[in-house]
C-alpha positions in Angstrom: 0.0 0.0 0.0 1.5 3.8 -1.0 1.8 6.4 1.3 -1.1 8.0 0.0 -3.6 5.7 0.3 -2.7 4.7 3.2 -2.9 8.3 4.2 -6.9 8.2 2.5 -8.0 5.0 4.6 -6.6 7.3 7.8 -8.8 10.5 7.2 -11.4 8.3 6.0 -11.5 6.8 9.5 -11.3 10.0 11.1 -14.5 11.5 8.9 -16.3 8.1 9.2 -18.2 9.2 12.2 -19.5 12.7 10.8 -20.5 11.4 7.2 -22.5 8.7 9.0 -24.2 11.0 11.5 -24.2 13.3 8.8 -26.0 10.6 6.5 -28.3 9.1 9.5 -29.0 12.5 11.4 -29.4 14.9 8.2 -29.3 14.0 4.8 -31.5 10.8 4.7 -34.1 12.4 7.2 -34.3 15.3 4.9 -34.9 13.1 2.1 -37.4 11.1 3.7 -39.5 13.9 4.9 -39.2 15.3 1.2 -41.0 12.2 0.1 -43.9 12.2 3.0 -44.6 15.9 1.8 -46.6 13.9 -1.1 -48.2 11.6 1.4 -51.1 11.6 3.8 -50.0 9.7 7.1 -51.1 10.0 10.2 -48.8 7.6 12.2 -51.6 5.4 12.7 -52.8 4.0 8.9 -50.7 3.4 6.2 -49.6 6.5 4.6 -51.5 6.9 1.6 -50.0 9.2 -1.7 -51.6 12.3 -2.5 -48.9 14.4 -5.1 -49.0 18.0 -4.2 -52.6 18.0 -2.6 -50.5 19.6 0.6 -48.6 21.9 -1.0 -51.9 23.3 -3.4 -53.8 23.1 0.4 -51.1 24.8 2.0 -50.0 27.8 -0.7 -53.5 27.6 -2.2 -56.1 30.0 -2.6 -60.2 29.1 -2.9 -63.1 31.1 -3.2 -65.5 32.1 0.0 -69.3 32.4 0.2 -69.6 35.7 -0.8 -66.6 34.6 -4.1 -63.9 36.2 -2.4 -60.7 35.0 -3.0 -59.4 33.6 0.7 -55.7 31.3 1.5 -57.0 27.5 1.6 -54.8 27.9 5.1 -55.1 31.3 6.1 -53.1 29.9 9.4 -50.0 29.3 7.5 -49.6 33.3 6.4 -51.2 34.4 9.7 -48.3 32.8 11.3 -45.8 33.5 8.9 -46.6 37.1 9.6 -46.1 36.3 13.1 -42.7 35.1 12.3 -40.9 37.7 10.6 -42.5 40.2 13.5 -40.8 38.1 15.5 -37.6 38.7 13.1 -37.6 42.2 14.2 -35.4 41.6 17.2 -32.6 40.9 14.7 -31.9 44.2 13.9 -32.2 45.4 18.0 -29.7 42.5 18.9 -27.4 43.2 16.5 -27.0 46.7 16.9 -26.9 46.0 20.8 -24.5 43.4 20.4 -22.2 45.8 18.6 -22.4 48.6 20.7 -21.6 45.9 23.9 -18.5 45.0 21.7 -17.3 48.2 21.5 -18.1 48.9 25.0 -16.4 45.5 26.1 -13.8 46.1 23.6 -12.0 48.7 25.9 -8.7 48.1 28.1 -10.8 48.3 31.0 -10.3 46.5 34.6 -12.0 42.6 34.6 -12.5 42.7 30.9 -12.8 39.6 30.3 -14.9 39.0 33.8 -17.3 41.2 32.2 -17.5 39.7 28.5 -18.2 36.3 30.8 -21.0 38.0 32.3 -22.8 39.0 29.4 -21.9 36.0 27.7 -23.7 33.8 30.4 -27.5 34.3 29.6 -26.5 32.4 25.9 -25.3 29.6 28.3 -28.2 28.8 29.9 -30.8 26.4 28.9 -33.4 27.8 27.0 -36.4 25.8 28.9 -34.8 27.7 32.2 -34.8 31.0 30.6 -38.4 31.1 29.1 -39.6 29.8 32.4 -38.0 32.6 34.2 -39.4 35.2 31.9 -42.8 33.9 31.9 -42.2 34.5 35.8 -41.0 38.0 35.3 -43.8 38.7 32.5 -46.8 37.3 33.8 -49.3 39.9 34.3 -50.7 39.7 38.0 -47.7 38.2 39.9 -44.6 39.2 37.6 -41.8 41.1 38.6 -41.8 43.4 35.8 -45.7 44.7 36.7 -45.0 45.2 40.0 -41.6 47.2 39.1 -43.9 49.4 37.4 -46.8 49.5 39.9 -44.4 50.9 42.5 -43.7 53.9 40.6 -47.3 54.1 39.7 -47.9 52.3 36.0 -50.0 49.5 35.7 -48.3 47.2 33.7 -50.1 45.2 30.3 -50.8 41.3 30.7 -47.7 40.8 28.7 -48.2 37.0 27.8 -52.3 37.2 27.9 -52.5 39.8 25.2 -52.3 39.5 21.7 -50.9 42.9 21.2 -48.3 43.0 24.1 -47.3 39.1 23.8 -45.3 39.2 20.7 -42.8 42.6 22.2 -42.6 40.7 25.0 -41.3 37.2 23.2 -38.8 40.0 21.3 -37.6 41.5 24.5 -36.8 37.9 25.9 -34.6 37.5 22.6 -33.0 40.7 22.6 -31.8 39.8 26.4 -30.7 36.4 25.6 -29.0 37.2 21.9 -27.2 40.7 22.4 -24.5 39.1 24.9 -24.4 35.8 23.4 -22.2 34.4 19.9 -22.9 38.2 17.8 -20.8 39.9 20.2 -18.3 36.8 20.6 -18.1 37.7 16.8 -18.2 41.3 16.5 -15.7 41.3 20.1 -13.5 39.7 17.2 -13.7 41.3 14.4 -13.1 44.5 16.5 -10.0 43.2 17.5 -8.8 42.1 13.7 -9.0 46.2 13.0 -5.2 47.3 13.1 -4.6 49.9 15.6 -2.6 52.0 13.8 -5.2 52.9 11.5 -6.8 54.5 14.3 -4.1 56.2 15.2 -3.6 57.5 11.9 -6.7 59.1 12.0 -6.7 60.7 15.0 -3.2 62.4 14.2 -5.4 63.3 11.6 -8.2 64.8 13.5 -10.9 62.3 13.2 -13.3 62.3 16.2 -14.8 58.9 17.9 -17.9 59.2 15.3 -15.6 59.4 12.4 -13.4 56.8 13.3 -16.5 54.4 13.6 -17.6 55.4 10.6 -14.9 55.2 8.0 -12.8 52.5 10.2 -14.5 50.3 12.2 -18.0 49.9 10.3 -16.6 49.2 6.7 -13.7 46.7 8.5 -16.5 44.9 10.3 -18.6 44.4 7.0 -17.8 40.7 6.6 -18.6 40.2 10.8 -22.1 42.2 10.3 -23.0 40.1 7.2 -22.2 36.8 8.4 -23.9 37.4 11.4 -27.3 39.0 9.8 -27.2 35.6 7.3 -27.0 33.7 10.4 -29.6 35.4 12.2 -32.1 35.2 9.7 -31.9 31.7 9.2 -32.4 31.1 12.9 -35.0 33.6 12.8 -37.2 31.8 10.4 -36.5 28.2 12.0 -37.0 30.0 15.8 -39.5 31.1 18.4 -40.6 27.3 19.2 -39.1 27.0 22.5 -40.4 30.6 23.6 -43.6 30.3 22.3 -43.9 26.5 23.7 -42.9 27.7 27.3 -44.2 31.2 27.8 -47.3 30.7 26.1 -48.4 28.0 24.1 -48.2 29.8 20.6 -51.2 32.0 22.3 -53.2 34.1 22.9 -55.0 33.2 19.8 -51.7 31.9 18.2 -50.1 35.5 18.0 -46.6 34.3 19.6 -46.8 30.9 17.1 -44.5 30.6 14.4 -44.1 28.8 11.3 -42.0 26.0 13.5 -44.7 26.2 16.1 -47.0 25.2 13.1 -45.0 22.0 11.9 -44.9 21.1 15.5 -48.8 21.4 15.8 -49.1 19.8 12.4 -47.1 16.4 13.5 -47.4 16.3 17.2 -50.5 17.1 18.1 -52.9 16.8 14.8 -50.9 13.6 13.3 -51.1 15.2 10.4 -47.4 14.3 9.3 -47.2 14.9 5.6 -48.1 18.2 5.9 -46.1 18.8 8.3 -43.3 17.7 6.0 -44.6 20.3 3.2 -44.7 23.0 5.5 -40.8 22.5 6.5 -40.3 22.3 2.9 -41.4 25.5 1.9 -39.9 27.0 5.3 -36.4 25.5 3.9 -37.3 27.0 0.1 -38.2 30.6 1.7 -35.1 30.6 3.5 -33.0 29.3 0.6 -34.6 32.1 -1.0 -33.8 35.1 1.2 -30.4 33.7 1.8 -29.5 33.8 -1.7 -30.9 37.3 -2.1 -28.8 38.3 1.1 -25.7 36.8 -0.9 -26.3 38.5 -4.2 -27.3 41.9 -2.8 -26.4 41.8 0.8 -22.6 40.4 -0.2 -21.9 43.8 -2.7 -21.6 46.2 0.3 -19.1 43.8 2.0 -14.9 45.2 2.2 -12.9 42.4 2.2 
């Protein structure tokens, strides 16, 4: 046997365990719930083969009473909506990550004491955290409301009402995303920025606002758009554990997202291949927007 192959066989051992739970964990369950998307099955009888019946019931559009055009599932777009409101926290928790990195970024006393403290919430388990906040929300016995009754504001039933439930599910990701892996990365990419550049611009009279702006924002390009890529895939595949601990995708499914959905679909209707469809057209959308975020998203990156 050469050198090389025996070189092959050695770093085919070492990748044997990921391809397989790559293979068993991944690519064949992907393929498999591609194929129930064309099946009826409800765990119970045989699963039976309908084609594209869930995907026309799902994106579909049929005619009311009064022949108005109405969604065949009007839930699936009420709680996509409710997903990308959801999404707006992306933008808060970025921009409050970066403003802890540059606050962290300092040569301050118990630096890195204090990035560990910010970086705990991200550590915890999520089930703990929800639980906590549905503590701290809930509207008669909560912390927050009676914060705010002692300096004389009744607070909302944050968790019982359909317009205060969703800010509420954003403020509970803003606290646990703006210390947690985006300022790991921006804390970095802060860090990558040669120094003498600043100092070349302050011999040159640039102020703090300046420097930010024509130093440290265009050199942190690549950091901000790996990290918005990032965050809107997890936005579109999140809010399950928030919504399934705080509130139960209510109050009249205003916290439940499309996950929430594919959850409800298979676990607690039996109602598998649709379930299957629905994650299929949640993986196409966010094909989709990543691709746009590549093409037009990638053109205002310096490299």
């Amino acid at each position: 046997m050469t050198r090389t192959s025996r070189n092959g066989l050695i770093a085919a051992a070492f990748l044997a365990p990921s391809i397989a739970g790559f293979l068993a964990f991944t690519l064949v369950p992907v393929i498999t719930s591609g194929a129930l998307s064309f099946f009826e099955w409800d765990l119970i009888t045989a699963p039976r083969f309908i084609g594209i019946e869930n995907y026309t019931k799902l994106l579909g559009f049929v005619r009311d009473d009064a022949g108005r055009l109405a969604a065949s599932d009007p839930r699936f777009w009420f709680y996509l909506y409710n997903t990308l409101f959801l999404m707006l926290a992306i933008p808060l928790s970025m921009s409050g990550s970066l403003a802890l990195a540059l606050a962290l970024n300092r040569r301050v006393a118990f630096a890195v004491g204090l990035r560990t403290i910010y970086f705990i919430p991200s550590m915890c388990v999520p089930v703990a955290v929800f639980l906590l906040w549905k503590w701290l929300l809930d509207g008669d016995y909560g912390l927050l409301n009676y914060l705010l009754a002692r300096v004389g504001v009744k607070g909302p039933a944050w968790l019982a009402s359909p317009g205060w439930a969703k800010p509420a599910i954003i403020l509970v990701s803003m606290w646990a995303g703006i210390g947690g892996y985006n300022m790991i990365l921006y804390l970095a990419g802060l860090q990558n920025i040669p120094r003498d550049l600043y100092e070349a611009a302050t011999i040159d009279g640039a102020g703090a606002w300046r420097q930010f702006r024509h130093i440290t924002w265009p050199l942190l390009t690549p950091t901000t758009f790996f990290v918005l890529v990032m965050s809107v895939i997890g936005g579109f595949q999140g809010g399950f554990e928030a919504a399934y601990m705080m509130t139960r995708g209510g109050p009249a499914g205003s916290t439940t997202t499309i996950g929430y959905y594919i959850y409800n679909q298979a676990y607690e209707w039996f109602n598998m291949g649709y379930a299957a469809a629905i994650s299929w057209i949640l993986f196409l959308l966010v094909l989709g927007v990543t691709l746009l975020n590549w093409k037009y998203g990638g053109r205002r990156v310096h490299y």
